[in-house]
C-alpha positions as CSV (number, residue, x, y, z in Angstrom):
1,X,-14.3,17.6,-49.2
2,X,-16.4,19.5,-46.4
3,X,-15.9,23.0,-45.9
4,X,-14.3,22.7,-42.4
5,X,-11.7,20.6,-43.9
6,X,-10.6,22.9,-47.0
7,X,-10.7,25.6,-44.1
8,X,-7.8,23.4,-42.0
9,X,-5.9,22.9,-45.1
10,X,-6.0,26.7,-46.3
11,X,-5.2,27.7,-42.5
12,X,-2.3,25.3,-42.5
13,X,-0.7,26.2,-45.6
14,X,-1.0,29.7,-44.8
15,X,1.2,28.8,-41.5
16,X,3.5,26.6,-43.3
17,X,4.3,29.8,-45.8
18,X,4.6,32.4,-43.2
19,X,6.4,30.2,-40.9
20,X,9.3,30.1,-44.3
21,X,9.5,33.9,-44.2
22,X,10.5,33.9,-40.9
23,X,13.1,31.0,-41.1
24,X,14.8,33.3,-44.4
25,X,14.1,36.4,-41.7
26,X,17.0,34.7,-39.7
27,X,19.5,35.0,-42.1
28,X,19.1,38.5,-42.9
29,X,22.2,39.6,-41.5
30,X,24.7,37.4,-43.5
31,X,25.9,38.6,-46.4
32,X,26.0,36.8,-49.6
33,X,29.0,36.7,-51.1
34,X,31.2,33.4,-50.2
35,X,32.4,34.0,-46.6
36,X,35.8,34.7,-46.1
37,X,37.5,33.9,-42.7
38,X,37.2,37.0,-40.8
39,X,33.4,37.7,-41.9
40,X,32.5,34.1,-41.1
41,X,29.6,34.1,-38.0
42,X,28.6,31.6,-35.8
43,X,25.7,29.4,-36.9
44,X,22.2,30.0,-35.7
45,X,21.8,26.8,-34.3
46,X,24.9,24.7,-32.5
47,X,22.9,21.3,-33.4
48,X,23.1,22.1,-37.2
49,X,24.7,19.2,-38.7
50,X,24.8,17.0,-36.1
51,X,23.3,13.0,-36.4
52,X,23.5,12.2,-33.1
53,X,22.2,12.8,-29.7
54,X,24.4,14.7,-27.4
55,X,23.0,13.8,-24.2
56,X,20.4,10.6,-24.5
57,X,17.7,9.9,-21.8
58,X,17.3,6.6,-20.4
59,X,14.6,5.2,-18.8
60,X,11.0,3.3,-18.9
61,X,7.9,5.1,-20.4
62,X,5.2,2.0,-19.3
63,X,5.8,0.0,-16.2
64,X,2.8,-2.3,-14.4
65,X,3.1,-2.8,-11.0
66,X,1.4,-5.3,-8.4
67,X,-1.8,-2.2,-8.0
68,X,-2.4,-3.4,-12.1
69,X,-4.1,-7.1,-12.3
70,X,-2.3,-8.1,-15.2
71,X,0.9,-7.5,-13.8
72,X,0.1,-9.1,-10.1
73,X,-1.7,-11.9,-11.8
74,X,1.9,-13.0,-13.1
75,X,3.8,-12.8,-9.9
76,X,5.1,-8.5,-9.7
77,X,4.8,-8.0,-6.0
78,X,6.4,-4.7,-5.9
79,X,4.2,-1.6,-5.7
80,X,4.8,1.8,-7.0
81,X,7.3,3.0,-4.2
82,X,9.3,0.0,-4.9
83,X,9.3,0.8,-8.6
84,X,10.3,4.1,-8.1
85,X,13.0,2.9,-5.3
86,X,14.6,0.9,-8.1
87,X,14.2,3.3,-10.6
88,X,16.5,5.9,-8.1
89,X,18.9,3.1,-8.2
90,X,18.5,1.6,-4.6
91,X,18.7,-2.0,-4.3
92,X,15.7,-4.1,-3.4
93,X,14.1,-7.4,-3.6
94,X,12.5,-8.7,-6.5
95,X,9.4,-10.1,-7.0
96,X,11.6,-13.6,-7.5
97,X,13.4,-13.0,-4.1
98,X,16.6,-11.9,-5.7
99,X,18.3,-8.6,-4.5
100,X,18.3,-6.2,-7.6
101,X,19.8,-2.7,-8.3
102,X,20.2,-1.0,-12.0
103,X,23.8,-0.3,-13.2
104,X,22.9,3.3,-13.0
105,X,19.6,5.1,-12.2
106,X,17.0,5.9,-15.0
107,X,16.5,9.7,-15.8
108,X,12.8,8.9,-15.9
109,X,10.3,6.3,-15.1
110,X,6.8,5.8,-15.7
111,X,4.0,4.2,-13.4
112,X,1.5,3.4,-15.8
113,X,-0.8,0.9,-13.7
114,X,-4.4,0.6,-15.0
115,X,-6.6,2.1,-13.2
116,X,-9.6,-1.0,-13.9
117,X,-9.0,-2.9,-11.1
118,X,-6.5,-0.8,-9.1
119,X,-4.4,-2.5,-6.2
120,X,-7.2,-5.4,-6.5
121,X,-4.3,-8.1,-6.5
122,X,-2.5,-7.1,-3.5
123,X,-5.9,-7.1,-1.6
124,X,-6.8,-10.4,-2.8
125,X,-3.3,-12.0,-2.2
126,X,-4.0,-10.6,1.6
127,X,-7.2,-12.3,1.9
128,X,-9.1,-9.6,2.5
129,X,-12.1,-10.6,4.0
130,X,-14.4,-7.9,1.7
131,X,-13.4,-9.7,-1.1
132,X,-14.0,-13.6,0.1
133,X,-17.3,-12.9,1.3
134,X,-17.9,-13.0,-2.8
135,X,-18.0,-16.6,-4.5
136,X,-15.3,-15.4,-7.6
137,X,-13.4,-13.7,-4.9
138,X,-13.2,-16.5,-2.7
139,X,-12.4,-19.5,-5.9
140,X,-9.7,-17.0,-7.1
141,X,-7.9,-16.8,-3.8
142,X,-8.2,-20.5,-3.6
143,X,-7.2,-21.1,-6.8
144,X,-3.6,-18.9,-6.0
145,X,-2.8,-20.4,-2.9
146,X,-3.2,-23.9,-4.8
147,X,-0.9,-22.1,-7.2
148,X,1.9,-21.9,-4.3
149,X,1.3,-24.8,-2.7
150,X,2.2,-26.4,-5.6
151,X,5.0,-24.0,-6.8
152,X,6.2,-25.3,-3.0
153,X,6.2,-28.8,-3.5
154,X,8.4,-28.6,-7.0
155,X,10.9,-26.5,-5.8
156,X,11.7,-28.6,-3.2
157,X,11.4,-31.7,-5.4
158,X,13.5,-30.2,-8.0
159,X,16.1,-29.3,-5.2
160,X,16.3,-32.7,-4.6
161,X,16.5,-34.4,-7.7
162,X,19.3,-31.3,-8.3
163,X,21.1,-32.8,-5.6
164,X,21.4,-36.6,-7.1
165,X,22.9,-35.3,-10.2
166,X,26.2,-35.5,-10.8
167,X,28.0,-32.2,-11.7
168,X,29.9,-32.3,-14.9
């Protein structure tokens, strides 16, 4: 074992035994014998004793939106603001075209996009011209307007064949 790690474990368990004489510090002042009812104090802590939360936090500690390319490469087309709209608990349009709103609003949200790449997916969905000049640029932009072309032509196909169905 090196000598800078016996010196971590010696300064630890130097902490862990003064921090125990200051826990046994805190009870000082109560006596020892059983307590009777008029000698009885409140506790030092009002959690002591309890199991369960007494006021939980909801909300979403790692959220991608369109800025990271993983996220906008399979279809989010909301952007921070919008994340954090939603979050509040305003209603607004999904990605999918559906109106949304949360039963109530988070207490906390995080925007984790990455920060490889940032807001490249929004640019490239816009045809930005900057990134077509390039040859990957251009065959990936290609390649995703293919993508709705085609998403296009089977909704409305599946529409129709919807429609010829008989409803049971």
């Amino acid at each position: 074992m090196s000598i800078a790690r016996l010196g971590s474990l010696a300064v630890s368990c130097v902490v862990l035994a003064t921090a125990g004489l200051f826990v046994n510090a805190q009870d000082a002042g109560v006596p020892r014998s059983a307590p009777s009812p008029k000698n009885v104090r409140p506790g030092y802590s009002p959690y002591a004793k309890r199991n369960f939360p007494s006021r939980p936090y909801f909300g979403d500690t790692h959220l991608h939106t369109s800025f990271s390319m993983d996220a906008g490469a399979f279809g989010c087309r909301l952007g921070p603001e919008d994340a954090y709209r939603f979050g509040r608990g305003e209603e607004l349009k999904s990605s999918s075209g559906q109106m949304v709103k949360l039963s109530r609003p988070l207490d906390f949200l995080v925007v984790a996009d990455h920060s490889d790449n940032m807001g490249f997916f929004p640019a490239l969905l816009a045809g930005t011209p900057a990134l077509l000049k390039d040859p990957t640029g251009k065959k990936w932009y290609d390649m995703i307007q293919g993508a709705k072309a085609t998403m296009r032509r089977w909704r409305s196909s599946s529409r129709s064949r919807a429609a010829r169905f008989p409803r049971t």
